[in-house]
DSSP file (Angstrom, degrees, kcal/mol; ACC not computed):
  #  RESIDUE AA STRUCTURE BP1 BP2  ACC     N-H-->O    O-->H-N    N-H-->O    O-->H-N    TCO  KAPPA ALPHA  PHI   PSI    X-CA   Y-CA   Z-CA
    1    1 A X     >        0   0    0      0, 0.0     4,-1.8     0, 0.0     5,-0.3   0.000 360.0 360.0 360.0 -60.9   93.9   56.2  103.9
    2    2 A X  H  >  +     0   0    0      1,-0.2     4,-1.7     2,-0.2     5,-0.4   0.907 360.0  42.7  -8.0 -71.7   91.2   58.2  101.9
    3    3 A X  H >> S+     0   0    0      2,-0.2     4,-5.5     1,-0.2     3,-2.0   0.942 105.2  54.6 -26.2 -79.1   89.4   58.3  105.3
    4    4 A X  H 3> S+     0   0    0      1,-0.3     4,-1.1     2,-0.2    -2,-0.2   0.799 112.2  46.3 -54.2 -58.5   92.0   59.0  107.5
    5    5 A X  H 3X S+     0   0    0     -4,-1.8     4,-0.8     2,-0.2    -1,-0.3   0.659 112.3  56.9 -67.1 -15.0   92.9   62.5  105.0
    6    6 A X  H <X S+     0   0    0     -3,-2.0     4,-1.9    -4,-1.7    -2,-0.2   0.904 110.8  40.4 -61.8 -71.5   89.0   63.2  105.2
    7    7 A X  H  X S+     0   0    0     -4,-5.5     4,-0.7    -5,-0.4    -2,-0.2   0.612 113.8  50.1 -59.2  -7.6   89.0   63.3  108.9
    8    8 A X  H  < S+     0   0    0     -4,-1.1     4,-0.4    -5,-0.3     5,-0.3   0.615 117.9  38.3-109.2 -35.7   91.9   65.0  109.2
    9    9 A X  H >X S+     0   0    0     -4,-0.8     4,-7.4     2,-0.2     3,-1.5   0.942 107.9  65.1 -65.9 -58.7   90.8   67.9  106.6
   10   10 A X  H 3X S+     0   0    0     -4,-1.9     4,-1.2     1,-0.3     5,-0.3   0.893 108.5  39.0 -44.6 -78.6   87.4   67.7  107.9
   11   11 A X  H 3< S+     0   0    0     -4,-0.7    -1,-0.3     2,-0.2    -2,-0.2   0.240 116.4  48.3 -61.9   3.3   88.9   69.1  111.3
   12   12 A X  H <> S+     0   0    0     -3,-1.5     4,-2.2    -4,-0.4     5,-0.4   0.627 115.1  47.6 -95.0 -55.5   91.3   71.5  109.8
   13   13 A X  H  X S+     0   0    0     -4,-7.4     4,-1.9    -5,-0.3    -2,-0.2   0.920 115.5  40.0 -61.4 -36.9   88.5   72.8  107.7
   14   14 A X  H  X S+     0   0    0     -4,-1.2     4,-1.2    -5,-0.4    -1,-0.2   0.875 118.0  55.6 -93.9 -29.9   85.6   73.2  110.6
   15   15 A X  H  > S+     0   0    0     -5,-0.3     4,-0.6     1,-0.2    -1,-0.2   0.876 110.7  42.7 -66.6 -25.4   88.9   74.6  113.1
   16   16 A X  H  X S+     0   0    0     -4,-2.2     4,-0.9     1,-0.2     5,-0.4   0.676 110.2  56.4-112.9  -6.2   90.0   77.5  110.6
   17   17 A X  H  X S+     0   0    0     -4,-1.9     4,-0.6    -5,-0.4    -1,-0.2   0.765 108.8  46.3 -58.3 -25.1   86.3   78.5  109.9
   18   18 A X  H  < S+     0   0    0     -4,-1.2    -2,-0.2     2,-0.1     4,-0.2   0.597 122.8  37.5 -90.1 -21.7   85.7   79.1  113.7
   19   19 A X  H  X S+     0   0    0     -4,-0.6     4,-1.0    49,-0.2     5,-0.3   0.561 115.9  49.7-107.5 -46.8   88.9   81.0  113.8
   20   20 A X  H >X S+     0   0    0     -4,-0.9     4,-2.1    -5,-0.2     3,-0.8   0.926 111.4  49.5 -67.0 -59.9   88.7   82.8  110.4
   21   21 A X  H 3< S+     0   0    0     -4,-0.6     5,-0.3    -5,-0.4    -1,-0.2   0.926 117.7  38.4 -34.7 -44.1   84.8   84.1  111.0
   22   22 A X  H 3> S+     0   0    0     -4,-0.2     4,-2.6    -5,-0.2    -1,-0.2   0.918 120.6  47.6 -80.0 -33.2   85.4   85.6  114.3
   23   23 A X  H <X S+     0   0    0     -4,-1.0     4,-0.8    -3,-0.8     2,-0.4   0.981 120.0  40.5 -72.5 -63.9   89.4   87.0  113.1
   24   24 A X  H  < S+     0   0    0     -4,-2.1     2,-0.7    -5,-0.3     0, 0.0  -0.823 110.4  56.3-118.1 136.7   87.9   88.5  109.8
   25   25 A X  H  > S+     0   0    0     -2,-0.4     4,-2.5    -3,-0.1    -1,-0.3  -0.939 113.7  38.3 129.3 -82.8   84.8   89.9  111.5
   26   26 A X  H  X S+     0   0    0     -4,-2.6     4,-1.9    -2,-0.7    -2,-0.2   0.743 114.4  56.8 -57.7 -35.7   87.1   92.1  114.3
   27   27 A X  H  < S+     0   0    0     -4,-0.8    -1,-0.2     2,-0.2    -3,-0.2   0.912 114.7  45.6 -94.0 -60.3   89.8   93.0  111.0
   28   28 A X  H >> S+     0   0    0      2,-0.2     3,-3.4     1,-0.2     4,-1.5   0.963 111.8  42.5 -52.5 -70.9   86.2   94.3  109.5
   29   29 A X  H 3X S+     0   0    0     -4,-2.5     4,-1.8     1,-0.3    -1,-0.2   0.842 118.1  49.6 -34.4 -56.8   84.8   96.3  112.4
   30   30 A X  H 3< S+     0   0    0     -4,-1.9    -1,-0.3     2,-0.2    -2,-0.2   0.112 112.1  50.6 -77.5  28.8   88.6   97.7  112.9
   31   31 A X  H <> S+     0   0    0     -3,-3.4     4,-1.4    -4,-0.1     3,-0.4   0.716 107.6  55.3-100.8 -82.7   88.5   98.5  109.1
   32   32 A X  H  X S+     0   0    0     -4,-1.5     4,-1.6     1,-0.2    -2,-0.2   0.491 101.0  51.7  35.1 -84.1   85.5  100.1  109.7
   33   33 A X  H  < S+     0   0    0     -4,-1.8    -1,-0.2    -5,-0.3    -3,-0.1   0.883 112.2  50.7 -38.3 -66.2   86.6  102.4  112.2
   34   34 A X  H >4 S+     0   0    0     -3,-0.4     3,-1.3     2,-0.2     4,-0.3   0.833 103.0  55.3 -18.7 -72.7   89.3  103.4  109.9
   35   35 A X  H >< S+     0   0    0     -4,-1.4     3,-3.2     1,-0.3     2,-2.2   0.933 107.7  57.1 -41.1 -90.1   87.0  104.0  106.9
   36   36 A X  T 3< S+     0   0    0     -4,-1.6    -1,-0.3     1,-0.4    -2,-0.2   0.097  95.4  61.0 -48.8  10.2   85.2  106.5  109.4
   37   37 A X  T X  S+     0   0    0     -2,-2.2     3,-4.7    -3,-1.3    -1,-0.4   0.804  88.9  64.4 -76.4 -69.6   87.9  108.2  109.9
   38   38 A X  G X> S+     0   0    0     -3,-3.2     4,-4.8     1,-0.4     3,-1.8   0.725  93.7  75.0 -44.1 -27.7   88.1  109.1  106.0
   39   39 A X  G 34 S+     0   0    0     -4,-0.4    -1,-0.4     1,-0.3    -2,-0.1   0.812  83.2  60.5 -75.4  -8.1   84.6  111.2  106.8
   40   40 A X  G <4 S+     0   0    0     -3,-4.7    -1,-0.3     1,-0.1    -2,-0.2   0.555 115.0  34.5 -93.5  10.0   86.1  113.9  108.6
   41   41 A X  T <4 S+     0   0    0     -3,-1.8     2,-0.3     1,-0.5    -2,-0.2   0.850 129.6  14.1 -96.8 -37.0   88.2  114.8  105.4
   42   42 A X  S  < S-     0   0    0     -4,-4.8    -1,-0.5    98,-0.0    95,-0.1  -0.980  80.3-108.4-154.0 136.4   85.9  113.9  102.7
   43   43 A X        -     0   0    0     -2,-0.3     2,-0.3    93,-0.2    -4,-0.1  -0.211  40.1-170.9 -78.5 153.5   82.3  113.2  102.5
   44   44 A X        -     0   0    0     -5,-0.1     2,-0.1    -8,-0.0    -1,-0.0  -0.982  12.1-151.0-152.4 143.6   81.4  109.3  101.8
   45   45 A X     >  -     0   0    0     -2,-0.3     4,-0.6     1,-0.1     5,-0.1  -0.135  34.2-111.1 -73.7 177.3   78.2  107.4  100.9
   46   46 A X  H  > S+     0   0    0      2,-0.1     4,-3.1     3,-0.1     3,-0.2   0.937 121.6  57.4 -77.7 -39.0   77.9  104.2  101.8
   47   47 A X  H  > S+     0   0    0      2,-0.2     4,-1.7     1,-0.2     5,-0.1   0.755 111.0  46.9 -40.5 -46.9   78.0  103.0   98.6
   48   48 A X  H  > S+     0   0    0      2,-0.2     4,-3.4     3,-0.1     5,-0.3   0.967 110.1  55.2 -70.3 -41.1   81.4  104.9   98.5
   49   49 A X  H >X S+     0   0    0     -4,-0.6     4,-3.5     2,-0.3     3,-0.5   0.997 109.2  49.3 -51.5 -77.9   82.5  103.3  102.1
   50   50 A X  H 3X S+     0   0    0     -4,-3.1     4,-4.3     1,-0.3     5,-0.3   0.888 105.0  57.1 -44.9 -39.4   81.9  100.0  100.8
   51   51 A X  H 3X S+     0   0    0     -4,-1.7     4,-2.4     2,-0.2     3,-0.4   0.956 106.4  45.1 -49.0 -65.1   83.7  100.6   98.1
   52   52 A X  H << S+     0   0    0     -4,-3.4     4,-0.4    -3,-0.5    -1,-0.2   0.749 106.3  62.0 -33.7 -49.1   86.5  101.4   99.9
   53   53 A X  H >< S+     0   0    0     -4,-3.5     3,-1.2    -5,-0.3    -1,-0.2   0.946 106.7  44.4 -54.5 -49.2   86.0   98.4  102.1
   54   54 A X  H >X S+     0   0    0     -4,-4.3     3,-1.0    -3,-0.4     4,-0.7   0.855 109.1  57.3 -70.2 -29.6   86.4   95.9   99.1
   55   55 A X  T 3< S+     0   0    0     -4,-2.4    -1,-0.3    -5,-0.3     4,-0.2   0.721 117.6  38.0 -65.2  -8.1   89.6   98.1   97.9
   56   56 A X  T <> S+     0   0    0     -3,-1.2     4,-0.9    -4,-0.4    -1,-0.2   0.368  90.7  88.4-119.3 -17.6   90.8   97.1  101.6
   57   57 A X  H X> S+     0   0    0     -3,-1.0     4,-3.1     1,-0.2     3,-1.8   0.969  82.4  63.9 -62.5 -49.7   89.5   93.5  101.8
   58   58 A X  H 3X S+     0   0    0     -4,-0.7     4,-1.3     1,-0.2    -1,-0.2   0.778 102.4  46.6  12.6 -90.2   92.9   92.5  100.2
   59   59 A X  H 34 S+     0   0    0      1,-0.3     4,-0.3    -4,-0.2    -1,-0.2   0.611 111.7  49.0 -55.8 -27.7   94.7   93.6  103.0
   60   60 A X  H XX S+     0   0    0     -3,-1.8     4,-3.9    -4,-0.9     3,-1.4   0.918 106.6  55.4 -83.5 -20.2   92.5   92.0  105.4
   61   61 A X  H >X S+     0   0    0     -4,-3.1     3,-1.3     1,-0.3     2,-1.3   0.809 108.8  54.2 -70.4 -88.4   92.5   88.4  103.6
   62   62 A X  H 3< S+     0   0    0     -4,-1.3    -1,-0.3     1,-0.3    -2,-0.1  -0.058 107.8  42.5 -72.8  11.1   96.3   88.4  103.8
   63   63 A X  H <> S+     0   0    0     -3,-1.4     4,-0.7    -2,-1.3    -1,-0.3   0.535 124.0  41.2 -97.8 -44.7   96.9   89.0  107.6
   64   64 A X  H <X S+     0   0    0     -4,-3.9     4,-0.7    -3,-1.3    -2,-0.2   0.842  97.3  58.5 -93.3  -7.1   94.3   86.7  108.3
   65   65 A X  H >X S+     0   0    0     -4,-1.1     3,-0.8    -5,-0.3     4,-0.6   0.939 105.6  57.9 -77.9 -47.9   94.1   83.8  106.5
   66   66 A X  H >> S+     0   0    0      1,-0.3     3,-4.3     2,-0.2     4,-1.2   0.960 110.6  37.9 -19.2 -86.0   97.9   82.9  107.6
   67   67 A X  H 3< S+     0   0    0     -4,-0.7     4,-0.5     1,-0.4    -1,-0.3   0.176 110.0  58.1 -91.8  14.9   97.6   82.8  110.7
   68   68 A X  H << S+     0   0    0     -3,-0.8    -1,-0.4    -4,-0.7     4,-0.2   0.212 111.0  47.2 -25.4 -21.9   94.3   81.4  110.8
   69   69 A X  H <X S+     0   0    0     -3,-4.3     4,-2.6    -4,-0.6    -2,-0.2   0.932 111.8  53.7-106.0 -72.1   95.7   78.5  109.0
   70   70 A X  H  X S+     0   0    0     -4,-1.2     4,-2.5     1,-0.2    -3,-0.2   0.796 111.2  41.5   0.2 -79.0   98.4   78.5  111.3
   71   71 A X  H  > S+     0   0    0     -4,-0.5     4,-0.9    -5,-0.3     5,-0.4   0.880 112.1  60.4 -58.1 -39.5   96.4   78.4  114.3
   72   72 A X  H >> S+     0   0    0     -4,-0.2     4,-3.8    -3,-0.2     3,-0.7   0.945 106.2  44.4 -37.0 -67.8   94.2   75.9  112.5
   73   73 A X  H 3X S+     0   0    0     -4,-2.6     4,-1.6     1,-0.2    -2,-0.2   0.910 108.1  51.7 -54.5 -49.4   96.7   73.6  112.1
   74   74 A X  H 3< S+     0   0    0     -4,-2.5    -1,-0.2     2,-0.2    -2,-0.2   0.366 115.9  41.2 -82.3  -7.9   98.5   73.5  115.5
   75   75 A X  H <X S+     0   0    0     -4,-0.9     4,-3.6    -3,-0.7    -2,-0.2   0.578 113.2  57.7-117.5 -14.6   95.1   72.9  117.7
   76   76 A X  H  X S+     0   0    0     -4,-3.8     4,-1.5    -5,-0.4    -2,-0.2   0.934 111.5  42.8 -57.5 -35.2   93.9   70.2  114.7
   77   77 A X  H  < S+     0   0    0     -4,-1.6    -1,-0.2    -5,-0.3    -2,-0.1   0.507 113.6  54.6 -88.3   3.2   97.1   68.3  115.5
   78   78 A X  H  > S+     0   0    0      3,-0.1     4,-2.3     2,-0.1     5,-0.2   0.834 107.1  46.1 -61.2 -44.0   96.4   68.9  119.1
   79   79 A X  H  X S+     0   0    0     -4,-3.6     4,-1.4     1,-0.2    -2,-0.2   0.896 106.7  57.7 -47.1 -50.6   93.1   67.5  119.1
   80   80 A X  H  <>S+     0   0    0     -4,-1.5     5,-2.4     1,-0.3     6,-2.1   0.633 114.7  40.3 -86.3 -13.6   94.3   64.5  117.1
   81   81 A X  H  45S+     0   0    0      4,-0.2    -1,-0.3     3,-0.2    -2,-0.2   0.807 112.1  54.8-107.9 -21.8   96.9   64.0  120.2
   82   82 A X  H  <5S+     0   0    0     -4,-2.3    -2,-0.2     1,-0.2    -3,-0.1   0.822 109.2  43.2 -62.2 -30.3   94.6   64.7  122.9
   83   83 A X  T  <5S-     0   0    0     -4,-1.4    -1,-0.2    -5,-0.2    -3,-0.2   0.653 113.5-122.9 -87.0  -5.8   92.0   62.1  121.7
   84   84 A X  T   5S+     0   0    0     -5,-0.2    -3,-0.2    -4,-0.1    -4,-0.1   0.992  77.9 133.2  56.7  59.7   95.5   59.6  121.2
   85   85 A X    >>< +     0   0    0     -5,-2.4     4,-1.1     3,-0.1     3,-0.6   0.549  62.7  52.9-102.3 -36.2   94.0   59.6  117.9
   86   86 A X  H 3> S+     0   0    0     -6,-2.1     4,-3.4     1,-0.2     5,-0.4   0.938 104.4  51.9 -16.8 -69.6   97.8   60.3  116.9
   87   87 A X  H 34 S+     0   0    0     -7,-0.4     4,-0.4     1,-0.3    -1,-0.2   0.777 109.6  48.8 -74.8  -6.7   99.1   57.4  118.7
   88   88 A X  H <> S+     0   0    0     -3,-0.6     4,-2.5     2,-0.2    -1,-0.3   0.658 106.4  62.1 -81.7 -17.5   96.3   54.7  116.9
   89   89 A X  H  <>S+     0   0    0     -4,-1.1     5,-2.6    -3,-0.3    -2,-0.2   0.980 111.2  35.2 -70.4 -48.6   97.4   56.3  113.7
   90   90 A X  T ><5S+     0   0    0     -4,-3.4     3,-0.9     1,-0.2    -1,-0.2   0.704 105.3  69.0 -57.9 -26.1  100.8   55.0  114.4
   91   91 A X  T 345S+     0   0    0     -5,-0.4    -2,-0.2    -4,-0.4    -1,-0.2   0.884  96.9  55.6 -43.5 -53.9   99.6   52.3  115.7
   92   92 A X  T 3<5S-     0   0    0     -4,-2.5    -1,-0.2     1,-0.2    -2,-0.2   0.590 112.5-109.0 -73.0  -0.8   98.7   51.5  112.5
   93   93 A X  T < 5S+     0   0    0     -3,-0.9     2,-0.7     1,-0.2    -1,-0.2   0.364  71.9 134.3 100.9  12.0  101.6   51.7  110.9
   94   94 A X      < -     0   0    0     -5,-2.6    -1,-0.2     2,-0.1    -2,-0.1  -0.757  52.6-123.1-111.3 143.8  101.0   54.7  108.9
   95   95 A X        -     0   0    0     -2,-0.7     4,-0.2     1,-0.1    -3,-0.0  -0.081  24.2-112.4 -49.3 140.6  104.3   57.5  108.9
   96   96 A X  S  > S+     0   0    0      2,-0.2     4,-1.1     1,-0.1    -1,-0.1   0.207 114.4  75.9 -59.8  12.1  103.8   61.2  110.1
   97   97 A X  H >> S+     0   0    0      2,-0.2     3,-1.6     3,-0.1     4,-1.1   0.916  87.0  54.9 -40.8 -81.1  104.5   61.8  106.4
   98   98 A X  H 3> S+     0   0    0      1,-0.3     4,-1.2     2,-0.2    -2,-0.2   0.433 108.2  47.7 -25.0 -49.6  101.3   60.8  105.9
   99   99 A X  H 3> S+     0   0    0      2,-0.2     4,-3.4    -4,-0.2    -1,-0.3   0.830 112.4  51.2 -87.5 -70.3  100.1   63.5  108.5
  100  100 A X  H <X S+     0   0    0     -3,-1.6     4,-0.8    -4,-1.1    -2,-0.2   0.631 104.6  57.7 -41.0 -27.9  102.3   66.1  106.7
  101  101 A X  H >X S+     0   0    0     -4,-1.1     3,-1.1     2,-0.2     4,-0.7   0.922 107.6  48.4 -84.2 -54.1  100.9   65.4  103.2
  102  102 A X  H >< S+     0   0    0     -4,-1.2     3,-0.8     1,-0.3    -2,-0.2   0.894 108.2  45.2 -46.7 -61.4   97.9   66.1  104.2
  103  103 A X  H >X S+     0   0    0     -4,-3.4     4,-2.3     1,-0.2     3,-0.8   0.676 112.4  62.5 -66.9 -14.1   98.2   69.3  106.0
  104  104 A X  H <X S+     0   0    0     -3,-1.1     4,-3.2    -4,-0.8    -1,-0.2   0.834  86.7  60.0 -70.4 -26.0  100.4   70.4  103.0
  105  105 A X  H << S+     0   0    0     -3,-0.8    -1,-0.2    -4,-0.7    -2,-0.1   0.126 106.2  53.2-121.9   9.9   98.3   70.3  100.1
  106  106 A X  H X> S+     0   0    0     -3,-0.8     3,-2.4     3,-0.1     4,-0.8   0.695 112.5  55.6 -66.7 -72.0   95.8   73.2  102.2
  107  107 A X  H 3X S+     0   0    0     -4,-2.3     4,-3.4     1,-0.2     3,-0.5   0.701 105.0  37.8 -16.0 -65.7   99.1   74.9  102.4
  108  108 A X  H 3< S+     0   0    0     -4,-3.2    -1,-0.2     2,-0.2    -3,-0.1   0.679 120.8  58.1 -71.7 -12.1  100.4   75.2   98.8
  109  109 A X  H <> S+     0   0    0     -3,-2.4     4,-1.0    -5,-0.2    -1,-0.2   0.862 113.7  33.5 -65.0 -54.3   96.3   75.9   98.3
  110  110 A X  H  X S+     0   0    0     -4,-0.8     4,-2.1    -3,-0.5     3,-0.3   0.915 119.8  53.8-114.9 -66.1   96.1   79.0  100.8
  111  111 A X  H  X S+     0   0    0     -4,-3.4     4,-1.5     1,-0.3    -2,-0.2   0.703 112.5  41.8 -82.9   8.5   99.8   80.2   99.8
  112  112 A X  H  > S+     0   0    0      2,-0.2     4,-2.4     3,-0.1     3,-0.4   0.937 113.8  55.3 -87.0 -39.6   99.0   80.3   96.0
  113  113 A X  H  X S+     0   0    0     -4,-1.0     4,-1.5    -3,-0.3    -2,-0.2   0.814 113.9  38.1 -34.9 -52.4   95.7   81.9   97.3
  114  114 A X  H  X S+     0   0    0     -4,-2.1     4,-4.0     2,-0.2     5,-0.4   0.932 110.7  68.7 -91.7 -32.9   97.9   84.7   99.2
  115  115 A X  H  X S+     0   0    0     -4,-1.5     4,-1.9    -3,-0.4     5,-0.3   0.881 101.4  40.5 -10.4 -74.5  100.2   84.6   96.2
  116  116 A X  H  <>S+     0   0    0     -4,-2.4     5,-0.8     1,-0.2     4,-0.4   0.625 115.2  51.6 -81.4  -7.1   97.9   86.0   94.1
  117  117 A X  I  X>S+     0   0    0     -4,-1.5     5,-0.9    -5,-0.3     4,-0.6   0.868 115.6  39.8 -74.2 -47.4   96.7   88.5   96.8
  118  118 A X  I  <5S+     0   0    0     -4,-4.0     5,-0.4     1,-0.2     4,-0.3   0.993 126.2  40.8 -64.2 -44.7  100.4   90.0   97.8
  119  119 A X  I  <5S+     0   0    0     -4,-1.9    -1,-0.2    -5,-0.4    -3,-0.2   0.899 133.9   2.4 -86.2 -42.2  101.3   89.9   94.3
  120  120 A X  I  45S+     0   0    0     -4,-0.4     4,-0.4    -5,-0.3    -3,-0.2   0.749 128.0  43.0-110.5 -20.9   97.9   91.2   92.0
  121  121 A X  I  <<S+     0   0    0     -5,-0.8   -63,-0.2    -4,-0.6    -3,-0.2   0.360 105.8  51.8 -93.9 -16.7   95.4   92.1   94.2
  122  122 A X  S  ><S+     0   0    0     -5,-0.9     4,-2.4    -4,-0.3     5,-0.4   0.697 111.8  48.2 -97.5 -54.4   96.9   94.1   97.0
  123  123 A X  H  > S+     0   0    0     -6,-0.4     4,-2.8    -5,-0.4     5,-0.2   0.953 112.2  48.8 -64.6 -57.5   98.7   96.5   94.8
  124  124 A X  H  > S+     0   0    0     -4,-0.4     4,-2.5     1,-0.2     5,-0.3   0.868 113.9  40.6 -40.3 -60.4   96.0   97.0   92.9
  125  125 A X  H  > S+     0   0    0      3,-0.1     4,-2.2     1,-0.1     5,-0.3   0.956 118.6  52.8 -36.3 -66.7   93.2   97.8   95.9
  126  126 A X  H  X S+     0   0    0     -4,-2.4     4,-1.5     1,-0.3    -2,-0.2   0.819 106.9  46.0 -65.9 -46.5   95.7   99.6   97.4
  127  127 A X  H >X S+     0   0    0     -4,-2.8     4,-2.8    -5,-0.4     3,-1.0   0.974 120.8  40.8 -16.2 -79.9   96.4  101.7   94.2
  128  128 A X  H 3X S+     0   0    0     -4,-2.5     4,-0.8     1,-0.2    -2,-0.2   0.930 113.1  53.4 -52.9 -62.0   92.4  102.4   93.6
  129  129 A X  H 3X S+     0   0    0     -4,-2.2     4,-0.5    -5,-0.3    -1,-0.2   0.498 109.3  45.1 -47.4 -19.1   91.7  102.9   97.2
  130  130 A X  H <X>S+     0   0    0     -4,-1.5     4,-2.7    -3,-1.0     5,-0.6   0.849 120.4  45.6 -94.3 -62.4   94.5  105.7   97.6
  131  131 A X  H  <5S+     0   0    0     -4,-2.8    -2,-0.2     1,-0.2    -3,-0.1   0.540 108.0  56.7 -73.3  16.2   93.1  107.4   94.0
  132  132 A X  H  X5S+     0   0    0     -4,-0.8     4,-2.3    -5,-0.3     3,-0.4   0.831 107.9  45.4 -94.3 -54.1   89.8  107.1   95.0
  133  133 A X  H  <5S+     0   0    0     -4,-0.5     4,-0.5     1,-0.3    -2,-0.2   0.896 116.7  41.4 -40.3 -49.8   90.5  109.1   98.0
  134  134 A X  T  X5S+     0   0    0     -4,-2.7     4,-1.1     2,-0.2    -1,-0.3   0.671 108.3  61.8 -72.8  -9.3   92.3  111.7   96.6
  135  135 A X  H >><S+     0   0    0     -5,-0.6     4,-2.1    -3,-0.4     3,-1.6   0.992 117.2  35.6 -65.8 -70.2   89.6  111.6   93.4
  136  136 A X  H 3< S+     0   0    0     -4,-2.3     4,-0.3     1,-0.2   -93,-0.2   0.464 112.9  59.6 -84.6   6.8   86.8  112.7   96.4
  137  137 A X  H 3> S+     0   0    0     -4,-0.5     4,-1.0    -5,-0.3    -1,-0.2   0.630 114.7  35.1 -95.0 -30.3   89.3  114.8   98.3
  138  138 A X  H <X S+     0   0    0     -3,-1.6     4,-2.6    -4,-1.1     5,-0.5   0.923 113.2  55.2 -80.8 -42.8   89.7  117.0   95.3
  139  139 A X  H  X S+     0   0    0     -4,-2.1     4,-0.8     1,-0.3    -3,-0.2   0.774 113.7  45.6 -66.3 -34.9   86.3  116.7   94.1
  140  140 A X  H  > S+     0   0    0     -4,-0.3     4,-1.9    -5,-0.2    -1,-0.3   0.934 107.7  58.6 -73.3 -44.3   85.4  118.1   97.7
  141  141 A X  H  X S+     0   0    0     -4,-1.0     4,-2.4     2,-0.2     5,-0.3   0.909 106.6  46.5 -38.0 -64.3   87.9  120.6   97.6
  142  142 A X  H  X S+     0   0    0     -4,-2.6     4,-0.7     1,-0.3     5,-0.4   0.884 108.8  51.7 -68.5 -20.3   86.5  122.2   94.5
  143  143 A X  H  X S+     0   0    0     -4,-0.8     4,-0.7    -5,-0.5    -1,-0.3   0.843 106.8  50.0 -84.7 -15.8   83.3  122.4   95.4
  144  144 A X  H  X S+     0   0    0     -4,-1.9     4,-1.4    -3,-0.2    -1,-0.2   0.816 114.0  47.2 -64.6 -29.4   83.9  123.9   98.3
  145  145 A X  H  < S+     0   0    0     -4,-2.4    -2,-0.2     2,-0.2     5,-0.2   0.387 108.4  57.2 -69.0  -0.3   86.2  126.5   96.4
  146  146 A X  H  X S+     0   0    0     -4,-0.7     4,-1.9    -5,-0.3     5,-0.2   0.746 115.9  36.7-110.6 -41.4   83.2  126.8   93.7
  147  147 A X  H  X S+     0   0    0     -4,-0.7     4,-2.4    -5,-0.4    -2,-0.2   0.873 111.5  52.4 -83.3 -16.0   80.8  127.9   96.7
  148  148 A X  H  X S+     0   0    0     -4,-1.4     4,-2.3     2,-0.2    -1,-0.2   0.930 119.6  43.6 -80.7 -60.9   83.2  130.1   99.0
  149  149 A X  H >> S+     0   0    0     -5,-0.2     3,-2.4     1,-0.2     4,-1.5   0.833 116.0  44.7 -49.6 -76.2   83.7  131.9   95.1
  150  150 A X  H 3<>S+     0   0    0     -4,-1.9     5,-0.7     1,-0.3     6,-0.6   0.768 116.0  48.9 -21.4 -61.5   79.6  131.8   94.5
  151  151 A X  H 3<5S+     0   0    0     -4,-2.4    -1,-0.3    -5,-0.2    -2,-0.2   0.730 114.5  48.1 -65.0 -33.8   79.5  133.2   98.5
  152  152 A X  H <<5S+     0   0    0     -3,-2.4    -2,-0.2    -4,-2.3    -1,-0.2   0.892 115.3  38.7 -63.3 -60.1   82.3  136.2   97.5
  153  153 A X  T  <5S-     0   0    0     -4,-1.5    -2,-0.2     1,-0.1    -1,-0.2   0.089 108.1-122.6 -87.8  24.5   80.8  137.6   94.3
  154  154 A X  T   5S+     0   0    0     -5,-0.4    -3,-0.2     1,-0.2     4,-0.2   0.485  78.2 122.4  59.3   4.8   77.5  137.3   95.7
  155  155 A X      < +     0   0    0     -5,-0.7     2,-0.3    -6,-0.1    -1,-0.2   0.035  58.8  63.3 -65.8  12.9   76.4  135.1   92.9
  156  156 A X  S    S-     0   0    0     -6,-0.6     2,-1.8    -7,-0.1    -9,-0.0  -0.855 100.4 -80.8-130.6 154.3   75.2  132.0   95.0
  157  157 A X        -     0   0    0     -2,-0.3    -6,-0.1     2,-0.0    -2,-0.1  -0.333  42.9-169.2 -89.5 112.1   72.6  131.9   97.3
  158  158 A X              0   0    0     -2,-1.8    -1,-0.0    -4,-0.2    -7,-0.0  -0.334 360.0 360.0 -81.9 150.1   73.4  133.3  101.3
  159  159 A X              0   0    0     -2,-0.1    -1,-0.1     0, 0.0    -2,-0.0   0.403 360.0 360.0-117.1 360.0   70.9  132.6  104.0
């Protein structure tokens, strides 16, 4: 039995790495995009960009890691019924419980996992990542207002 939930993790595990990497990878780029968006309001480092990215990461671990799991799940118990590795399992006497327990105990894993993203982590990015924008949106603001004044009273230097 030990086995049997080894192999059966062991292909769950190696299906929703090949599906999360490629999924979280495309979620980045089009993150990314976003992010580069942000530069035609307010000027960004990288340092700040990244920053921004991890305030954002949140959002992307809880759209993909579902349905990665999901997907996971439904072509690992395909495999196991293409190869009639299913029907020796029955064979053997042992229940589709057995099948169910197994793939649950990922489950309750991944949905305490997203648990504590929806619930502590999410607001909180989302929070920082909105006053950090407006933090460099003012910060840009004045300092354009501090040179436009400088450029008016002729107290700054014009080229």
């Amino acid at each position: 039995m030990n086995r049997l939930k080894k192999y059966i993790i062991s292909n769950l595990s190696a299906l929703f790495i090949s599906i999360f990497l490629p999924l979280f990878a495309i979620a980045s780029v089009i993150l990314f995009i976003k992010l580069a968006t942000y530069t035609a309001v307010i000027q960004l480092s990288v340092w700040e960009m990244t920053k921004l990215y991890i305030f954002r990461l949140p959002e992307i671990l809880f759209y993909t890691l579902p349905i990665t799991f999901i997907i996971a799940s439904a072509l690992s118990l395909l495999k196991l019924s293409n190869d009639n590795e299913i029907v020796v399992i029955f064979a053997l006497g042992i229940k589709p419980s057995f099948i169910i327990k197994t793939l649950l105990k990922p489950a309750i894993l991944l949905s305490m996992v997203l648990m504590l993203d929806f619930l502590i982590l999410f607001p909180h990015a989302t929070v920082l990542s909105a006053n950090f924008v407006s933090y460099k949106k003012v910060r840009q603001s004045s300092t354009s207002q501090r040179v436009n004044l400088e450029i008016v009273l002729g107290t700054g230097s014009c080229i």
